[in-house]
C-alpha positions in Angstrom: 9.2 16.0 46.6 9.3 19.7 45.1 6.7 19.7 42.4 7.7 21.4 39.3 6.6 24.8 38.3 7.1 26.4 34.5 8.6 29.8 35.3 6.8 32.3 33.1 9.9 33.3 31.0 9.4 29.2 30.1 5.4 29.4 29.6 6.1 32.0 27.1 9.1 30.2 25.6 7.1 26.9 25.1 4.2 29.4 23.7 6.7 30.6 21.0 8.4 27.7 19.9 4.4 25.8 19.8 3.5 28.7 17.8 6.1 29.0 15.6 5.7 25.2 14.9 1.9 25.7 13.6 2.7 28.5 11.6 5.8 26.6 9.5 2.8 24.1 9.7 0.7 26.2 8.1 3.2 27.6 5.7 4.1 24.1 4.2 0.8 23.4 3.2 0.2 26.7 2.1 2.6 26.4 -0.5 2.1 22.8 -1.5 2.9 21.9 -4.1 6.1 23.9 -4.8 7.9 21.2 -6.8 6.7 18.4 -9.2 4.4 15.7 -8.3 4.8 12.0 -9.6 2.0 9.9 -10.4 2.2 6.3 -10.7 0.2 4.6 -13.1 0.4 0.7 -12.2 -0.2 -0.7 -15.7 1.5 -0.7 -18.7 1.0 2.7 -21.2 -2.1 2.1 -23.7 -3.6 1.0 -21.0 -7.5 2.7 -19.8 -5.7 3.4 -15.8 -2.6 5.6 -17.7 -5.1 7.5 -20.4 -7.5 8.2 -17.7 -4.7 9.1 -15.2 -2.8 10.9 -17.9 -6.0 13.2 -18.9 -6.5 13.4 -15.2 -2.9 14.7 -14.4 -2.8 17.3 -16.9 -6.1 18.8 -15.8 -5.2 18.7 -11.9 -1.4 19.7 -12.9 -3.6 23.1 -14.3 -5.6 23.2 -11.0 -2.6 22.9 -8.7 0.0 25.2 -10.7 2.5 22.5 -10.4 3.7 19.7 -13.6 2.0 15.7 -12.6 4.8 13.7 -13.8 2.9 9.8 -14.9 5.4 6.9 -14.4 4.4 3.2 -15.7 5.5 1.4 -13.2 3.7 -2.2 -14.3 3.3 -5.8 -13.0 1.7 -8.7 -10.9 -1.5 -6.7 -11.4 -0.6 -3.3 -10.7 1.1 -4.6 -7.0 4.5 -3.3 -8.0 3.4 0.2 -9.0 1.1 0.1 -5.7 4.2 -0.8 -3.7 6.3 2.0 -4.7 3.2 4.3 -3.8 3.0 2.7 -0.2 6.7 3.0 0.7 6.9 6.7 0.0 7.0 9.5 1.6 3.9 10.7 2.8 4.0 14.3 1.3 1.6 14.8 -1.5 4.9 14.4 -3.8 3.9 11.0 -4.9 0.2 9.6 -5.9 -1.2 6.4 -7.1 -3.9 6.1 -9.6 -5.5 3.1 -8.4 -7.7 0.5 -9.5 -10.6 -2.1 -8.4 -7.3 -4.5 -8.5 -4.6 -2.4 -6.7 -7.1 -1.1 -4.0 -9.6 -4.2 -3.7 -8.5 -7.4 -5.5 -5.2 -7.9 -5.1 -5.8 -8.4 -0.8 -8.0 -11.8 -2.2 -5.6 -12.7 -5.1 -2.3 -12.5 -3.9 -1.3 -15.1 -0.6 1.0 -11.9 0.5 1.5 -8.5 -0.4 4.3 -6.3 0.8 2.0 -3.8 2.2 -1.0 -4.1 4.4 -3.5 -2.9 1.4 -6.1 -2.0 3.8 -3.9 1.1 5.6 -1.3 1.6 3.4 -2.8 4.2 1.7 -4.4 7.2 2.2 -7.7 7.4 -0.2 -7.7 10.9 -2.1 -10.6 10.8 -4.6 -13.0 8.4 -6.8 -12.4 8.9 -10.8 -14.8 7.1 -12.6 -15.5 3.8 -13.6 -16.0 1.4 -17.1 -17.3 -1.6 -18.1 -15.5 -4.5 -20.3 -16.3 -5.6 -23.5 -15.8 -9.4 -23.9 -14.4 -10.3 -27.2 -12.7 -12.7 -29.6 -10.4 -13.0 -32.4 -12.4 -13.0 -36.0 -11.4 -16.4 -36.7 -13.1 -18.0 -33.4 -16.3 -19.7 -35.2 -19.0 -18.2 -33.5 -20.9 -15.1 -33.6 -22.4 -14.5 -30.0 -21.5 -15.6 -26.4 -23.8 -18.0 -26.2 -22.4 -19.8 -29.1 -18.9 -19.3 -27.7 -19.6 -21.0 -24.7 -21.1 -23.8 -26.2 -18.2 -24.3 -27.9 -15.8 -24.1 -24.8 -18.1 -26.5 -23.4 -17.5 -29.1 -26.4 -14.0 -28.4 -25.7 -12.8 -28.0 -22.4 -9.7 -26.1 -21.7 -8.8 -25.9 -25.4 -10.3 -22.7 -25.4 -7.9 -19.5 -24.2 -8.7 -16.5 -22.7 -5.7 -13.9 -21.7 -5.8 -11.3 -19.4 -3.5 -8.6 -18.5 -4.9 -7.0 -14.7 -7.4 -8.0 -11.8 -10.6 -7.3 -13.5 -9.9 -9.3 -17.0 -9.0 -12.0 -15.1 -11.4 -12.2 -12.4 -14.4 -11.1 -15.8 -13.6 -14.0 -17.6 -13.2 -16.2 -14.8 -16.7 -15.6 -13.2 -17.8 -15.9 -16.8 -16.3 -19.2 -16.8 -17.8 -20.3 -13.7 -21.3 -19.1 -14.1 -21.7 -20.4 -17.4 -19.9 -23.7 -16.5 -17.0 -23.9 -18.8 -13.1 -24.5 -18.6 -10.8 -21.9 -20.2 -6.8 -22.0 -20.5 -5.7 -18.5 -18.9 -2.4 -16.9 -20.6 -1.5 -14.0 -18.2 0.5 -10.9 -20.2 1.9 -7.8 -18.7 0.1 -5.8 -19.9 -3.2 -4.8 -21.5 -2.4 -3.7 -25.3 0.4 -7.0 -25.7 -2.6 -9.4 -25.0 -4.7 -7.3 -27.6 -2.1 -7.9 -29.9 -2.2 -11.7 -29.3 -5.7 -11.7 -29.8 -6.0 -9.9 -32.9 -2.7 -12.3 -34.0 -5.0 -15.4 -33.0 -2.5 -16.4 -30.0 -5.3 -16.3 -27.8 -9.2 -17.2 -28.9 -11.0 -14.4 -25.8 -9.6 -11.6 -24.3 -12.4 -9.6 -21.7 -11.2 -5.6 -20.9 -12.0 -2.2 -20.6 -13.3 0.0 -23.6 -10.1 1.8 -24.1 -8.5 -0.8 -24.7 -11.3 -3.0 -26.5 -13.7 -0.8 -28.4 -11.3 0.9 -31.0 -10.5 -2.5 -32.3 -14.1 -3.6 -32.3 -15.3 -0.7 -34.0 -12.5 -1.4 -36.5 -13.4 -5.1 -37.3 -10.1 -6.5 -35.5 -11.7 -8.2 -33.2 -15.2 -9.6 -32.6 -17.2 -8.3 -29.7 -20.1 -10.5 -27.8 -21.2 -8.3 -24.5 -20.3 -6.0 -21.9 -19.8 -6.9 -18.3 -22.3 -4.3 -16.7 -26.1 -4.8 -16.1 -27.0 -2.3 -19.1 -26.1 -2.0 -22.4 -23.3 0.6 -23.2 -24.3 3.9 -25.1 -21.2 3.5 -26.3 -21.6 0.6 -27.8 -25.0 -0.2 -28.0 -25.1 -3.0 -30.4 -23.7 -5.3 -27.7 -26.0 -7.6 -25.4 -25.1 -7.8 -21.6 -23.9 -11.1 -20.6 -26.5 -11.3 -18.6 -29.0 -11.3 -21.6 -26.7 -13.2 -23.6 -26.4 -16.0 -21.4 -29.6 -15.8 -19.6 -28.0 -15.1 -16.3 -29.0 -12.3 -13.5 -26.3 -11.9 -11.4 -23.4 -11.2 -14.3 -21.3 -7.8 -13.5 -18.6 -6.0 -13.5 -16.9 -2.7 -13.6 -13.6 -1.2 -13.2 -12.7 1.8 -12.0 -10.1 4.2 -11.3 -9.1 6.2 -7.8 -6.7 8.2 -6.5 -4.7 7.3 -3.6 -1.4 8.9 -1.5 0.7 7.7 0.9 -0.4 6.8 4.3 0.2 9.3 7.0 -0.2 11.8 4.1 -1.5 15.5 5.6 -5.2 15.7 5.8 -4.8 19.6 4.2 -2.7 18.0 1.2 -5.4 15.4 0.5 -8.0 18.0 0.4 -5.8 19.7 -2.2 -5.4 16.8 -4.6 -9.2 16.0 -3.7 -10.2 19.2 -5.0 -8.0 19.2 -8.1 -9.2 15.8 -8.8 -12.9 16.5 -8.9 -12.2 19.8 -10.8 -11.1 17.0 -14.0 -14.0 14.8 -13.1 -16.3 17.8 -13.7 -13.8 19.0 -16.8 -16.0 18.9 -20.2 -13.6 17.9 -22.1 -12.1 14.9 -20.2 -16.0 13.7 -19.8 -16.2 13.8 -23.4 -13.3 12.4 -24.3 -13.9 9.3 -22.1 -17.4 8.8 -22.2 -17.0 7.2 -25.8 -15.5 4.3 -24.0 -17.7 4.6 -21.6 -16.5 6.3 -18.3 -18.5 7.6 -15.6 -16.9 10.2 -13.3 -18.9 10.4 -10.0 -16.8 13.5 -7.9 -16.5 12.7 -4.1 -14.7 13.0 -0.8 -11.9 11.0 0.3 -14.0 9.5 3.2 -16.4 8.3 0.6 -13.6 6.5 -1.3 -12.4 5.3 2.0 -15.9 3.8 2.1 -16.4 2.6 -1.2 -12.7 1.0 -0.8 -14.3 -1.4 2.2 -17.3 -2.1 0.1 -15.5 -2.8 -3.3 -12.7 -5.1 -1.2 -16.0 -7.4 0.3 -17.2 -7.6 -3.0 -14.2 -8.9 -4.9 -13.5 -11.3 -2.2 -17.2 -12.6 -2.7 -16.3 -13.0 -6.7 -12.7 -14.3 -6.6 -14.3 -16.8 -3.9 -17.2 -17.6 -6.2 -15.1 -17.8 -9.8 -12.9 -20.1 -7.7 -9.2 -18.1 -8.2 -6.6 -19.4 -6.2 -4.4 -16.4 -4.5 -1.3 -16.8 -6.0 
């Protein structure tokens, strides 16, 4: 059989077209982003994931000379918004600002998701994270958690507790079971509509993040008990831990906020949005906006969200186990 030999005239032609191939390569990502990029916020607005992504957008949209559209796109703890994120195009046109739910919990709370959570997305870059504030409406008779579960314990399941994302739920239900009471859950869209019930008296406990909580604490709506972290909150620092509350050791938990893109997304566009992203995690006035209600930024590379995704995954399976939560 005649082996095949590339005529020169072909060696150089291949060389060309190969050539010209990296260099409309390397033009594209030169001029990303040329066009508006959309950012999808999985919860509802009012909520801490859209004023921390919204702050965050306007900052990067400086950074990267381009407009960062946010859309709400709410639900089934931020799943749909997530969903929309992992079906599209892979071009740095379209980012999620995820959560501790969309990018860890939902993979243990949810018997299928319509995406494979754990390579759908490319990770981009870590935001920050807060603690919860767990709360009640004024006319709850008690004035500390330990009295509050001593009355859920005199009552079992009478007492309510809403929740409106992964980590409310999964707060109050590891509350529950570490303190060994039963609580009636009322799920709500969204994070400000089951404020409103709880402020209204619909609902006797509500657990979530600062933004959310601490205006109305500070304003006498609502009664706060603890925070969800291991120390007390500068912001805040009036309020016990659980764990000194209660009398318990092993009590926390945080949310937090990351950045994700499209799978398959190029590795010279992540960078991009990487950069731009840690530039409004270092931006003064974003750090002191948030760290009233008290968010942490801690600036890092995509590979050590990619890490911190594997770790934080393992570690709300080990609570959703523990608090009992049936994948629904």
């Amino acid at each position: 059989m005649k082996k095949f030999s590339m005529t020169s005239f072909s060696k150089v032609l291949l060389a060309t077209v190969c050539g010209l191939g990296f260099v409309a390569s390397q033009a594209q990502a030169q001029a990303y982003p040329n066009k508006p990029i959309k950012a999808i916020v999985p919860f509802a607005a009012g909520s801490a994931t859209d004023q921390i992504g919204r702050a965050f957008a306007q900052k990067m949209s400086d950074v990267l000379g381009q407009p960062i559209v946010v859309e709400n796109k709410a639900g089934v703890n931020g799943m749909l918004g997530a969903d929309a994120v992992a079906k599209s195009a892979p071009d740095g046109y379209t980012i999620l600002i995820g959560t501790n739910s969309t990018n860890a919990a939902l993979k243990s709370l949810m018997k299928k998701l319509p995406y494979d959570q754990d390579t759908a997305f490319a990770p981009v870059a870590y935001m920050g994270s807060v603690p919860l504030i767990v709360a009640v409406n004024n006319d709850v008779p008690v004035k500390n958690l330990k009295e509050f579960v001593d009355m859920a314990k005199a009552k079992p399941t009478q007492v309510t507790f809403a929740s409106a994302s992964t980590s409310q739920l999964v707060s109050s239900e590891m509350l529950a079971s570490m303190a060994g009471i039963q609580m009636t859950h009322v799920p709500y869209k969204s994070g400000p509509a089951a404020m409103t019930d709880l402020i209204g008296g619909q609902v006797n406990m509500f657990t979530a993040d600062f933004a959310v909580m601490l205006p109305q604490v500070k304003a006498g709506k609502i009664r706060g008990l603890a925070v969800t972290s291991t120390q007390r909150s500068k912001a805040i620092p009036e309020l016990p831990t659980v764990n000194e509350a209660l009398g318990l050791k092993d009590y926390e938990l945080i949310a937090y906020f990351a950045m994700f893109a499209p799978a398959g997304t190029p590795a010279d566009i992540i960078q991009k949005l990487n950069a731009a992203a840690n530039a409004a995690a270092n931006d003064k006035a974003i750090l002191e906006r948030f760290s009233a209600l008290g968010f942490e930024t801690a600036p890092a590379s995509p590979e050590a969200l990619a890490q911190r995704s594997k770790t934080e995954t393992a570690k709300w399976a080990k609570a959703i186990r523990e608090a009992k939560i049936e994948a629904q």
